[in-house]
ZAMARGU-4260 file (C-alpha; in steps of 0.2 Angstrom, whole numbers, plus 5000, padded with zeros to 4 digits):
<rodrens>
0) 5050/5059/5013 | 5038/5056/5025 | 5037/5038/5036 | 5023/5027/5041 | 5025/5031/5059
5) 5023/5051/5055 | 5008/5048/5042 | 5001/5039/5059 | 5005/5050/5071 | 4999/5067/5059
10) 4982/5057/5058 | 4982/5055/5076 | 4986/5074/5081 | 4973/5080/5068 | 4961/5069/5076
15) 4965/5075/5096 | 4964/5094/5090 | 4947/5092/5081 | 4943/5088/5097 | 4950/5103/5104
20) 4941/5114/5092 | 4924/5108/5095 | 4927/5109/5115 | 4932/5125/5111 | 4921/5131/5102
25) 4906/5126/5114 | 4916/5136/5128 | 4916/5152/5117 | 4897/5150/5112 | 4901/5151/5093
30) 4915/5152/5081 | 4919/5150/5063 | 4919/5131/5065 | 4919/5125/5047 | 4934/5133/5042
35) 4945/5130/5056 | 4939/5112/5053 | 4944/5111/5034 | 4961/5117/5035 | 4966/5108/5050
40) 4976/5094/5041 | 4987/5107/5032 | 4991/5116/5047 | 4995/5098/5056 | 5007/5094/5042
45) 5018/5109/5043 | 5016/5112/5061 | 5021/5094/5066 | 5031/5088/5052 | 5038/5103/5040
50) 5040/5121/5051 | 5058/5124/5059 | 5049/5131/5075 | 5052/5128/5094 | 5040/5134/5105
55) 5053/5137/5116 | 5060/5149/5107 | 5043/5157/5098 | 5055/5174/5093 | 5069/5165/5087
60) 5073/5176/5070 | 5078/5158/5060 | 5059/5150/5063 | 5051/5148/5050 | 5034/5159/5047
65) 5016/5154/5044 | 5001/5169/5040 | 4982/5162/5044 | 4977/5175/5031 | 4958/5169/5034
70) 4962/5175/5051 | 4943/5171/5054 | 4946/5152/5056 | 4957/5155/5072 | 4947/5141/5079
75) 4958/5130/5072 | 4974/5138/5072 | 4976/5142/5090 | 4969/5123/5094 | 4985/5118/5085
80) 4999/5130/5093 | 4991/5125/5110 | 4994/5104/5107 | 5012/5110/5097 | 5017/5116/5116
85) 5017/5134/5112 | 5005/5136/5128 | 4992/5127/5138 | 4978/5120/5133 | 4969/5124/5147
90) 4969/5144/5139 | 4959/5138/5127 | 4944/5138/5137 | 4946/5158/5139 | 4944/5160/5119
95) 4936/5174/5115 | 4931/5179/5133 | 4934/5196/5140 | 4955/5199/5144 | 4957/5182/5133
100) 4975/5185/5123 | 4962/5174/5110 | 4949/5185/5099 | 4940/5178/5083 | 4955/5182/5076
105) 4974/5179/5080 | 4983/5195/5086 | 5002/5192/5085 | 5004/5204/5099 | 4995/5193/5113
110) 4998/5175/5104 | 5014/5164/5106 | 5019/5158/5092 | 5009/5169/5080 | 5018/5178/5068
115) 5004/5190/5061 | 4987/5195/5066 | 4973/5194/5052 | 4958/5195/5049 | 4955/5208/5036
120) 4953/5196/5021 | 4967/5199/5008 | 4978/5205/5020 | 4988/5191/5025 | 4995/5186/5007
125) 5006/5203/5008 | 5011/5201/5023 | 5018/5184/5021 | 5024/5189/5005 | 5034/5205/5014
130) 5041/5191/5027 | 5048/5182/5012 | 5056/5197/5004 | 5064/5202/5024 | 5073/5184/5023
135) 5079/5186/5004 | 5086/5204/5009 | 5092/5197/5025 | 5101/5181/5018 | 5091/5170/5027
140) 5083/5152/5024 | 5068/5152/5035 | 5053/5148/5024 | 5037/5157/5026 | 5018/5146/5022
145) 5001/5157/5021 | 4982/5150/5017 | 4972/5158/5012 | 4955/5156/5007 | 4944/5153/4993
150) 4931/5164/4995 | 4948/5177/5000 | 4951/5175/4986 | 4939/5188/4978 | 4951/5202/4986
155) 4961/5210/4971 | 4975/5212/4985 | 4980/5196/4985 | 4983/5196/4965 | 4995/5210/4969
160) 5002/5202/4980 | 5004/5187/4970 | 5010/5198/4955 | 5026/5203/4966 | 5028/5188/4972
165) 5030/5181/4957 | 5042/5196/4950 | 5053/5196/4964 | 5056/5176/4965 | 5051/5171/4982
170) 5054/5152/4981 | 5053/5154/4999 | 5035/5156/5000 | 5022/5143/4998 | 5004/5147/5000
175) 4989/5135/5003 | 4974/5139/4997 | 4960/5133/5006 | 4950/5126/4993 | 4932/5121/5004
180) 4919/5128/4990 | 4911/5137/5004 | 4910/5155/5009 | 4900/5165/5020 | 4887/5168/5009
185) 4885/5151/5000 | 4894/5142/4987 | 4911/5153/4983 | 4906/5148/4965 | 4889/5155/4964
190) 4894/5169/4976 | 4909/5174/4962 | 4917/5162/4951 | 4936/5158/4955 | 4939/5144/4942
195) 4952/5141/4932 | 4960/5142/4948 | 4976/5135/4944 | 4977/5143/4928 | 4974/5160/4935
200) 4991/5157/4947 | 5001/5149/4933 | 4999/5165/4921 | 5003/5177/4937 | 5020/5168/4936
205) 5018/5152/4951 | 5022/5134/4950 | 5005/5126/4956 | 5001/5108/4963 | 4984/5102/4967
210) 4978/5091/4980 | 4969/5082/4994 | 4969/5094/5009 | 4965/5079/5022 | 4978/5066/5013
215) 4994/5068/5024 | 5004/5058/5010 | 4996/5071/4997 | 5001/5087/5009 | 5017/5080/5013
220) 5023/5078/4994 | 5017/5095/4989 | 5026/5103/5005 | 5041/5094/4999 | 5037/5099/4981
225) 5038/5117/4984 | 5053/5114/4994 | 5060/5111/4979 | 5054/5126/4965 | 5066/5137/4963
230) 5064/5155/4956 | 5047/5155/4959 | 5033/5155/4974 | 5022/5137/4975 | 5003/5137/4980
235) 4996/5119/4983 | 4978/5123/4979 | 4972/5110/4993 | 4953/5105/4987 | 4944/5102/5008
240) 4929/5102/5015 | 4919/5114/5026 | 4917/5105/5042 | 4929/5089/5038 | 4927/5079/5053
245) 4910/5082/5059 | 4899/5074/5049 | 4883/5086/5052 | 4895/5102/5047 | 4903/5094/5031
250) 4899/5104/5017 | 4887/5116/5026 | 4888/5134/5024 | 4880/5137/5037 | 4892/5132/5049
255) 4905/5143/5041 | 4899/5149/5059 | 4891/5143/5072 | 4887/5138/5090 | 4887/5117/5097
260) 4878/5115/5113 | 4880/5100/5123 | 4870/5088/5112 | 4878/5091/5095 | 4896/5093/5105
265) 4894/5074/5110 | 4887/5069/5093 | 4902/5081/5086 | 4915/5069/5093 | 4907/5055/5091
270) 4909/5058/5071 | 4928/5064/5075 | 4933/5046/5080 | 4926/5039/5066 | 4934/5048/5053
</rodrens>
């Protein structure tokens, strides 16, 4: 169950890292904004509420593990590991600068706290899914979280992926998806039609919940909804929106990426402490 107090306090941590991400994203000269910014509340809610993590211990082999599959929208993951204490937040102003241990996309080599470095799309998926194999072989309970995106979605790996998953029984694995309508090229259903979405992961063999992607009560329920699924994998198809926050990004494609200079930054947070 999750309390007021944490509902409040997720709210409130969502609302200080969208903050981080637009600062950020001005320092860097550009980023893929929109999604970094539609995810954010998923990654606040297992980040801050639901992982077994200690940034103290980034390499304990227990932890649980989280894949960024849209390895892209880094702009909002590593915002997120910075306020969770896995480094300073004063890094974050070398993001993608030259010698930065942050690129565009997360490199698990050069990140604390990073457990795998994507950015091809379709990637991520597998390996989230080979990380919830190692702790079934292994004997372990660490659980493993992935999202992915929906416009990732049009790579035929990830239905491979969740073929196995699906075979082999990982009730260990939960996966977000992403569900912002947006892709780099315009809407992900004009682009290529994903629906029936939910339909296409029950008949692969998944148990499926849909929901809010910036309600922390909605989030929290599916998280603790998978937790209980056995025999099979869980993916909370989380319906978002590109930009969420800012309100001249929300639901542009065109800031799936994109550069804020000084005016927009202050108009940017403006929009952020209103939400």
């Amino acid at each position: 169950m999750i309390t007021q107090n944490e509902l409040i306090h997720l709210k409130e941590t969502a609302r200080k890292i969208r903050h981080l991400i637009i600062d950020t994203t001005v320092k860097a000269g550009g980023a893929h904004v929109g999604g970094g910014l539609s995810m954010l509340d998923i990654l606040v809610a297992l980040y801050f509420k639901y992982m077994n993590i200690d940034p103290e211990t980034p390499d304990n082999p227990d932890r649980d593990r989280f894949v960024l599959s849209k390895g892209h929208a880094a702009i909002g993951y590593i915002p997120t590991l910075a306020e969770r204490g896995f480094f300073s937040k004063e890094l974050l102003k070398t993001f993608n600068k030259f010698k930065s241990p942050f690129g565009m996309h997360p490199d698990s080599l050069k990140i604390k706290g990073c457990d795998a470095s994507t950015g091809s799309l379709g990637h991520g998926l597998p390996q989230a899914l080979g990380m919830a194999l190692g702790a079934k072989i292994q004997g372990k309970s660490f659980r493993t979280y992935c999202i992915v995106g929906d416009g990732e979605l049009h790579e035929g790996s990830n239905w491979e992926a969740a073929m196995t998953a699906a075979h082999y029984k990982t009730d260990n694995l939960t996966v977000f998806v992403d569900r912002n309508m947006q892709m780099i090229d315009g809407p992900v259903e004009k682009i290529m039609g994903i629906e029936p979405l939910a339909d296409k992961w029950k008949a692969f063999g998944w148990d499926v919940k849909e929901i809010d992607g910036h309600d922390f009560s909605e989030i929290a329920d599916a998280i603790e909804f998978a937790h209980g699924v056995k025999n099979k994998p869980v993916v909370i198809i989380a319906r978002t929106v590109k930009g969420k926050g800012v309100d001249f990004m929300e639901d542009q494609t065109k800031w799936h990426y994109g550069a804020i200079d000084s005016e927009m930054q202050e108009k940017a947070h403006v929009s952020i402490d209103r939400m």
